[in-house]
KERO-226807 format. One record per residue (C-alpha): residue in one letter; x, y, z. Coordinates in steps of 0.02 Angstrom, whole numbers, plus 50000, padded with zeros to 5 digits. Each point is the difference from the previous one (the first is absolute). Layout:
// residues N
AXYZ ...
// end
This chain:
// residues 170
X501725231051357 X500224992649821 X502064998749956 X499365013349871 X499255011350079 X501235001750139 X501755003449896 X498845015349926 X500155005450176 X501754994250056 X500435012849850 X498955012450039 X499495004250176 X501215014650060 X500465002749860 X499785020649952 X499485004949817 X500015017549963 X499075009949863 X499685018849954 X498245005449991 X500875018049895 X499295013850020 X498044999850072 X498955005849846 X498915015050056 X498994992849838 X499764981450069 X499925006550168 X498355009449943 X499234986049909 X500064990350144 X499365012350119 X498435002149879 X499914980249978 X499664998150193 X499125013549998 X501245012450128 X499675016749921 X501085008050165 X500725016749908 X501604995350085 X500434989149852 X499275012549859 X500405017150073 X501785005950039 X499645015150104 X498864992650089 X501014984250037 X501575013850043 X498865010750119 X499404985150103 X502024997550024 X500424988649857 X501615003449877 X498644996849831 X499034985949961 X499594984250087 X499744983549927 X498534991550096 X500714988850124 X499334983049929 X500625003849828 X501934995750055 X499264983950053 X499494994949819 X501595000649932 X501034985050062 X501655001649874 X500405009449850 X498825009149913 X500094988849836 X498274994149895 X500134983250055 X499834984249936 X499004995449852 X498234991350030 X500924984149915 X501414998350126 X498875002450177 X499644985850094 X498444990950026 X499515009250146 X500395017049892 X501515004950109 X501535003049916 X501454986350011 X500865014150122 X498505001950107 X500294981850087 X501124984350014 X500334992949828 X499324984650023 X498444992749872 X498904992350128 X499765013950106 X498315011549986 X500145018250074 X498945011650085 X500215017950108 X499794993550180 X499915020750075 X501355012150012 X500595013150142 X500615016949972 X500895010150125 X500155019749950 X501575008050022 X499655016949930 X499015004049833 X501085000349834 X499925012249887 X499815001049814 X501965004449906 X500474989150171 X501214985349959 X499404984450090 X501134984549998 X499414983450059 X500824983150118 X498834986949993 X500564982550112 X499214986050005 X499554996350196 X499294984150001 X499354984049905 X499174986450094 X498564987849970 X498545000350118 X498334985649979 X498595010749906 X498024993549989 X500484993349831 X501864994350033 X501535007349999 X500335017249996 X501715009949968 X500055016450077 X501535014149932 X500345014650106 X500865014249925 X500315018450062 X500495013249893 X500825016050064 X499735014949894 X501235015850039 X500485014749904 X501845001049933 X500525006550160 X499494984550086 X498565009250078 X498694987350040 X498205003349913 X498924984050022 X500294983850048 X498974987049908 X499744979750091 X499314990349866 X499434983850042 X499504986549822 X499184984350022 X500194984649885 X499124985149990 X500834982249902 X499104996349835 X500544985349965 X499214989650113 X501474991850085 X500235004050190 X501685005750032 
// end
């Protein structure tokens, strides 16, 4: 592993970072239920979501997964990366390319809309493996979303892969 690449995960494998999702927007929750095309009343009709046993509102369970820190606009277009992530998104380092290599969610119980979610993401592991076309970095990260109780929700295992730009091997 480059000298590089592998002090960006001395420093941060382990290594907790917590965030607050705030409040779940019954708003946002609703656009994205209509975006993917999940019309389920639970997450447009209180009574019904309270008869079938619910205390109001659910967010649909994927929608927790799209929101990996705090809810800010992000970045400007000027300041993302090549690749279009955000400098957050992966290791700080120029010559690195990155793409979503799959993701795996594990569903604690739904969340609901007025619900405060908080967020520990850790890094789990960095390593190199030999791809068709060279090199490839792959950065495993699991986030653990709970209310303020500490009540787990969902459990996201994110896995990005990166590929060297620059030509050099490592």
């Amino acid at each position: 592993m480059r000298p590089e690449l592998q002090a960006w995960a001395n420093k941060v494998i382990g290594q907790p970072e917590t965030f607050s999702l705030g409040s779940i927007s019954r708003l946002w929750a609703q656009r994205y239920a209509v975006a993917v095309d999940d019309l389920d009343p639970l997450y447009f009709d209180a009574d019904h979501a309270r008869a079938q046993g619910h205390p109001g509102l659910m967010a649909p369970p994927n929608y927790i997964a799209t929101l990996r820190g705090e809810p800010v606009a992000g970045p400007p277009e000027a300041e993302l990366l090549t690749d279009g992530m955000a400098p957050a998104a992966r290791p700080p380092l120029d010559s690195l390319m990155g793409m979503g290599g799959g993701q795996k969610l594990t569903f604690h119980r739904p969340a609901y809309c007025g619900e405060v979610i908080e967020g520990r993401r850790t890094v789990t592991d960095v390593r190199e493996k030999e791809g068709r076309s060279g090199p490839l970095v792959i950065i495993e990260d699991e986030i653990l979303y709970s209310t303020e109780a500490g009540e787990p929700v969902l459990t996201l295992r994110n896995t990005l892969l990166c590929r060297w730009i620059d030509g050099d091997q490592p």
